[in-house]
C-alpha positions as CSV (number, residue, x, y, z in Angstrom):
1,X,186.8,-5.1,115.8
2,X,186.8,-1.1,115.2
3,X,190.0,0.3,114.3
4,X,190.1,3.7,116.9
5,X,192.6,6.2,117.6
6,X,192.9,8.4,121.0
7,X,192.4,12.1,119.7
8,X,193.1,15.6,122.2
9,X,192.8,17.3,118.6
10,X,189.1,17.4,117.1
11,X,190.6,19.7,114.3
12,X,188.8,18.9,110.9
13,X,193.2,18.4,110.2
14,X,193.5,15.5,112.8
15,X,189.9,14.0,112.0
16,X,191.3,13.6,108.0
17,X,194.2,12.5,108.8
18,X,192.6,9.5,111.2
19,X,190.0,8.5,108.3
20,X,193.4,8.5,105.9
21,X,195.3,6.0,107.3
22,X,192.0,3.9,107.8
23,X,190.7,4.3,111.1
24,X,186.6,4.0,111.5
25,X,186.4,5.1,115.3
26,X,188.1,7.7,117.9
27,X,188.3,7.9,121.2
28,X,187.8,11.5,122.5
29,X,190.4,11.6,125.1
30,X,190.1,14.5,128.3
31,X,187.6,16.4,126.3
32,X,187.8,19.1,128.9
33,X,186.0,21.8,126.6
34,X,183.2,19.3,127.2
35,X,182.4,21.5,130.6
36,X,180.2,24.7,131.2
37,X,178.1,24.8,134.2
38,X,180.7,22.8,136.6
39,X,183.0,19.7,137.0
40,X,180.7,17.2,134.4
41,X,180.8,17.1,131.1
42,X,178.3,18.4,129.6
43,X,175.3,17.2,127.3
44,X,175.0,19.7,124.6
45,X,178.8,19.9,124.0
46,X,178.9,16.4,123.9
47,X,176.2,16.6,121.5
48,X,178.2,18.8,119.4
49,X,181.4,17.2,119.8
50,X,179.7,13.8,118.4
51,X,178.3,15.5,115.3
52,X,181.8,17.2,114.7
53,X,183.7,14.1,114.7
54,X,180.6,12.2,113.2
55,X,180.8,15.2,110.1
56,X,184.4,13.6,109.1
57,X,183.5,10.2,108.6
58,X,184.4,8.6,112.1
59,X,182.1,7.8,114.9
60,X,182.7,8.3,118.9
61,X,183.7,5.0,120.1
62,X,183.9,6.4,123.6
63,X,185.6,9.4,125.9
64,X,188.5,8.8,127.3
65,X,189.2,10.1,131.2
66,X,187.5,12.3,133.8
67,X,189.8,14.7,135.6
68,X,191.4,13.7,138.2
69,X,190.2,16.7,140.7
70,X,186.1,15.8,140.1
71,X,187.2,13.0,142.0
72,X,189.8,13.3,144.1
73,X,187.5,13.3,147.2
74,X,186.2,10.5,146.2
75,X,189.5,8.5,147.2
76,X,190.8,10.2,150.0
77,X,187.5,11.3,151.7
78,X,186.7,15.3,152.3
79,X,183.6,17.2,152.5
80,X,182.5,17.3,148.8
81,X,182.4,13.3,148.3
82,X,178.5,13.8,148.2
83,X,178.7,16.4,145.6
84,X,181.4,14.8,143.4
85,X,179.3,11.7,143.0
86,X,176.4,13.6,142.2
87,X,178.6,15.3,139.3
88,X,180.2,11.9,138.4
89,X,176.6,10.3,137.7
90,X,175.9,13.7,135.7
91,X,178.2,12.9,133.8
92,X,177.3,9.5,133.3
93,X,174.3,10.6,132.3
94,X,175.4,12.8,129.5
95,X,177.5,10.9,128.1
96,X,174.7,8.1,127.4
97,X,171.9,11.1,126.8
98,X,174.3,12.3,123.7
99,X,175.1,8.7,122.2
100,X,178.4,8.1,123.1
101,X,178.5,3.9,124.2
102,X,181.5,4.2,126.7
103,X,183.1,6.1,129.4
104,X,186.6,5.2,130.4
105,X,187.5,6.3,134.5
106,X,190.1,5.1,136.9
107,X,190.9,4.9,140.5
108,X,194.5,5.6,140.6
109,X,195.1,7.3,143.7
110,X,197.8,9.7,141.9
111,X,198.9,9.1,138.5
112,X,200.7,7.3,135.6
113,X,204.0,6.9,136.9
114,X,207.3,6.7,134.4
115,X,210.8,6.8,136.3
116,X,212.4,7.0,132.5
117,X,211.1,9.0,129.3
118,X,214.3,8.8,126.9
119,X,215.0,5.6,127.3
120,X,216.6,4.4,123.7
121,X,214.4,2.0,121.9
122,X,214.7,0.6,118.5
123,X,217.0,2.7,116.1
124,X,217.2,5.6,119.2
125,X,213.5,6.0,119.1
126,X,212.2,7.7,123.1
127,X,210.7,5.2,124.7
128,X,209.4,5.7,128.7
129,X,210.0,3.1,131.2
130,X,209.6,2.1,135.1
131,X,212.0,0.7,137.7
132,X,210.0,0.5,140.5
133,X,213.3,-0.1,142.6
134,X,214.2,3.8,141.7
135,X,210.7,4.6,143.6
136,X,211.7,3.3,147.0
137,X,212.7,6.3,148.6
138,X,210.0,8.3,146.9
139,X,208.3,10.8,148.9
140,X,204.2,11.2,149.4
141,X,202.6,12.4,146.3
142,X,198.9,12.7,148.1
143,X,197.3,14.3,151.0
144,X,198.3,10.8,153.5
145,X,199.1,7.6,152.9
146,X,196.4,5.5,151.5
147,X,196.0,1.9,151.4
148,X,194.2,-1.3,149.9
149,X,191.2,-1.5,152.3
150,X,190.6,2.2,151.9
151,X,190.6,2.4,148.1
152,X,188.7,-0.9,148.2
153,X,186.1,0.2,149.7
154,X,185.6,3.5,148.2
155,X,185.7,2.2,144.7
156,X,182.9,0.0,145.9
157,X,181.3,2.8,146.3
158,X,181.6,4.1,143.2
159,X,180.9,1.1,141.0
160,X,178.0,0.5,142.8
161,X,176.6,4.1,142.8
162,X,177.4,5.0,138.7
163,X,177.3,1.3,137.1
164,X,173.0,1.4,137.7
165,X,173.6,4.8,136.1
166,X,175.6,3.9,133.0
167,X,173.2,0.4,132.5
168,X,170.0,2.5,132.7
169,X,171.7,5.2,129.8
170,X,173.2,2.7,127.7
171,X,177.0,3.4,128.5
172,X,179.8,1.2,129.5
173,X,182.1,1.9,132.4
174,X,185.5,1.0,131.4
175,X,187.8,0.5,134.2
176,X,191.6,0.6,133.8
177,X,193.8,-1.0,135.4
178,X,196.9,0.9,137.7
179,X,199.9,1.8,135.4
180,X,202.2,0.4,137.0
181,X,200.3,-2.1,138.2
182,X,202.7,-2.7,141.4
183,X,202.0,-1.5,145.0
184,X,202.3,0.8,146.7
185,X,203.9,3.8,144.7
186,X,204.7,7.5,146.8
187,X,202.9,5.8,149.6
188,X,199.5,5.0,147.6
189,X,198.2,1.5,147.4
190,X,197.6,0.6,143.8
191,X,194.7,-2.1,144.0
192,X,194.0,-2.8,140.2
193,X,197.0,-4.6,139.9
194,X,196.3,-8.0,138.8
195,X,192.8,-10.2,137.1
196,X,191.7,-11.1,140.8
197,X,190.7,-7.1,141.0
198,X,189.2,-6.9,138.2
199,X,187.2,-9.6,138.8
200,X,186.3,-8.2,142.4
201,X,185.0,-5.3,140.7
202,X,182.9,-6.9,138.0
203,X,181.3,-8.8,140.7
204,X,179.8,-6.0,143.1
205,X,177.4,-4.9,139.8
206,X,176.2,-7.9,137.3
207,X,176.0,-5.6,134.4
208,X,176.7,-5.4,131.1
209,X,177.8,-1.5,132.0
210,X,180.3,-2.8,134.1
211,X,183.7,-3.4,132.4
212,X,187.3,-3.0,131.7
213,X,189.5,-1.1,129.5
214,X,191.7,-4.0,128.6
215,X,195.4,-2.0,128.4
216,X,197.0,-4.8,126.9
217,X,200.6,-3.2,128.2
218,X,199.4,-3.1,131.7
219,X,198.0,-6.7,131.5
220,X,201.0,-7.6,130.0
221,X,203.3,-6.1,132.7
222,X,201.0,-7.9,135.4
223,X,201.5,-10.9,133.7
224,X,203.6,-11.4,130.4
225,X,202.4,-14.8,128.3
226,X,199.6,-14.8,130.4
227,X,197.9,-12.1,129.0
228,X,196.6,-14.5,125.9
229,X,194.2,-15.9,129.3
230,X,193.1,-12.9,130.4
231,X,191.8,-11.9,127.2
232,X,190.1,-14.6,127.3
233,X,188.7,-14.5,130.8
234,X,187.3,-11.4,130.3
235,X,186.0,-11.3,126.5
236,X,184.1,-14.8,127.2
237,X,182.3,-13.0,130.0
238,X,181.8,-9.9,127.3
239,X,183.4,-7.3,129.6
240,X,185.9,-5.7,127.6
241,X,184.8,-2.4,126.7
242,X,188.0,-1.6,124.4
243,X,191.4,-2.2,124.3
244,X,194.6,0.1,124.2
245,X,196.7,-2.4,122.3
246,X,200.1,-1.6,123.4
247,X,203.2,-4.4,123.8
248,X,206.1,-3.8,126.8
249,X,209.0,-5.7,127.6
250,X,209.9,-6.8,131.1
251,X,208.0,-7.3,134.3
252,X,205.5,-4.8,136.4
253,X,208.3,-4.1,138.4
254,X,210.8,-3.1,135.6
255,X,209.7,-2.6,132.6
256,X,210.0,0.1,129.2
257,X,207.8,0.2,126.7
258,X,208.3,-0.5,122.8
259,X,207.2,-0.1,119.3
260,X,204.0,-2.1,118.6
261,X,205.9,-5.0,116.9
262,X,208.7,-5.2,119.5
263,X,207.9,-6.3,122.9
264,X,207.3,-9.3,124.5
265,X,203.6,-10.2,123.2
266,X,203.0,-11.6,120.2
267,X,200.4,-8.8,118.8
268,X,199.1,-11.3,116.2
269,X,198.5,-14.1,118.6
270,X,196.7,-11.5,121.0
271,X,194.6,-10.4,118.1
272,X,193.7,-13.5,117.2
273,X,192.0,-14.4,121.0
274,X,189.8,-11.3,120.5
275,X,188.9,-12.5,117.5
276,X,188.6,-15.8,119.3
277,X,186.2,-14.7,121.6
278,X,184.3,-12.2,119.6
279,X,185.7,-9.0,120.8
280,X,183.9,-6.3,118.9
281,X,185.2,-3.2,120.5
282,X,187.2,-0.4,119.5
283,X,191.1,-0.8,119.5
284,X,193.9,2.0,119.7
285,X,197.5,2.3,120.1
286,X,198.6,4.0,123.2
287,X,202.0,5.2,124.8
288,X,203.7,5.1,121.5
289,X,207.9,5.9,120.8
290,X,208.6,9.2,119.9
291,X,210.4,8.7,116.2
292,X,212.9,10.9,115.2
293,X,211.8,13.7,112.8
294,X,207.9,13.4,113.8
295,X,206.9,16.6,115.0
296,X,204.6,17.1,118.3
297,X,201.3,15.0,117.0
298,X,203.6,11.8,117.2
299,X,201.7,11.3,113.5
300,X,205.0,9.2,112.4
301,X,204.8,7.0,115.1
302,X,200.6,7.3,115.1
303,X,200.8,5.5,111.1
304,X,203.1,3.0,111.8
305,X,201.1,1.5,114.9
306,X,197.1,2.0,113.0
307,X,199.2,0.4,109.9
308,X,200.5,-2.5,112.1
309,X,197.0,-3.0,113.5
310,X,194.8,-2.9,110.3
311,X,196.9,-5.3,108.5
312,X,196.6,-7.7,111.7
313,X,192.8,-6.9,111.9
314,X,192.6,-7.7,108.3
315,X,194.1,-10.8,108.4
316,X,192.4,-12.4,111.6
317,X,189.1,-11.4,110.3
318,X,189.5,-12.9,106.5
């Protein structure tokens, strides 16, 4: 398993500071500087952006979103779906062209969606949370309503169009799942909600390139102890890309996230199936408590979770 943190910041600063506390691998997260000629990233910047990171000990385990509006059109129909697929396989393409293994996307047809971001955790420490009962009377966030068949089918075409892309370039698509993963939110359907989607999904292309993003708090959510099974189900069948190894407390429905070592997963045991079924991917905390005195690069909170995680590494692997 690679130890990996999500970076915005490529500064030589960040970079030491991720090799310090013992991470090996990082995953560039919305590199938009990665553009120049239109809405795909771009191959030389990539290139350069690899060798950058590569320069300060750490290698690229994979990037980390695509924005939102190079594929908005995508979901909810319009006149550029043609072109934004075009760009979305350009991208693709890069990506493998300049060496970087994975490629992280979504289909959320809005967003992440908190209803809390100071709720008190342990000691006081800022935590976010969602009560999906506080979204009832929410209004439309999107152009229409949307629902299940309609993102179903359009994801379909998606998978279907990049995943021969990413298999012949040597990248893996790394789906992840709604966050919330309940339905429907401002009048959008969220359809990767539960293992029985993700399993749809991995079925329309038989493909090594075609996985998941395992977010271990979403998965949790979705389906609290269960979560040890789903690991399972999808590391035996070698799909999970990497892994945002997060822990929650409470249900899909209602839930608030936690410190690492706090929720209702037991971290160790969930390290201990990917060891068990020979997970090999790269691993990063995600969503983390905002600790009091840590200023705005969270690196407090960032060295308590990577310390938390090596130790478990360490001791699964020995």
């Amino acid at each position: 398993m690679q130890l990996a943190l999500g970076l915005h910041d490529l500064s030589a600063q960040s970079l030491a500071f991720a090799r310090q506390i013992g991470v090996t691998h990082a995953v560039v997260i919305s590199p938009e500087a990665m553009t120049v000629d239109g809405p795909f990233y771009d191959y030389e910047r990539l290139v350069q952006m690899r060798q950058h990171v590569e320069s300060h000990g750490l290698s690229v385990a994979a990037i980390q979103n695509i924005p939102p509006a190079w594929y908005d059109q995508l979901i909810y129909g319009g006149p550029q779906q043609a072109e934004q697929l075009s760009n979305y396989c350009r991208t693709v393409e890069n990506v493998g062209r300049a060496g970087i293994p994975a490629l992280h996307y979504n289909f959320h047809a809005q967003r992440v969606w908190r209803t809390s971001r100071h709720t008190l955790g342990r000691g006081g420490a800022y935590v976010t949370a969602y009560d999906h009962a506080l979204m009832a009377d929410a209004p439309l966030a999107g152009p229409r309503p949307i629902g299940d068949d309609d993102l179903w089918e359009r994801l379909e075409t998606l998978v279907k169009t990049i995943v021969p892309v990413a298999h012949e370039y040597g990248v893996r698509m790394a789906l992840h799942p709604d966050d919330p993963p309940v339905s429907p939110i401002a009048g959008a359907a969220c359809i990767l909600r539960n293992v029985e989607a993700f399993q749809r999904v991995l079925d329309m292309v038989d493909s090594p390139a075609n996985g998941i993003l395992f977010c271990q708090g979403c998965f949790a959510e979705m389906l609290g102890q269960g979560v040890y099974d789903a690991i399972r189900h999808f590391g035996r069948q070698n799909r999970i890309v990497y892994v945002h190894f997060r822990n929650v407390s409470g249900t899909a429905e209602r839930f608030r996230e936690t410190f690492i070592d706090a929720g209702d997963i037991d971290m160790r045991q969930a390290m201990r199936v990917y060891k068990e079924v020979g997970f090999a991917g790269a691993m990063i905390p995600d969503h983390l408590p905002k600790i009091t005195g840590d200023d705005e690069t969270g690196g407090r909170a960032v060295a308590h979770a990577v310390g938390y995680m090596r130790a478990m590494m360490q001791a699964v692997e020995r």
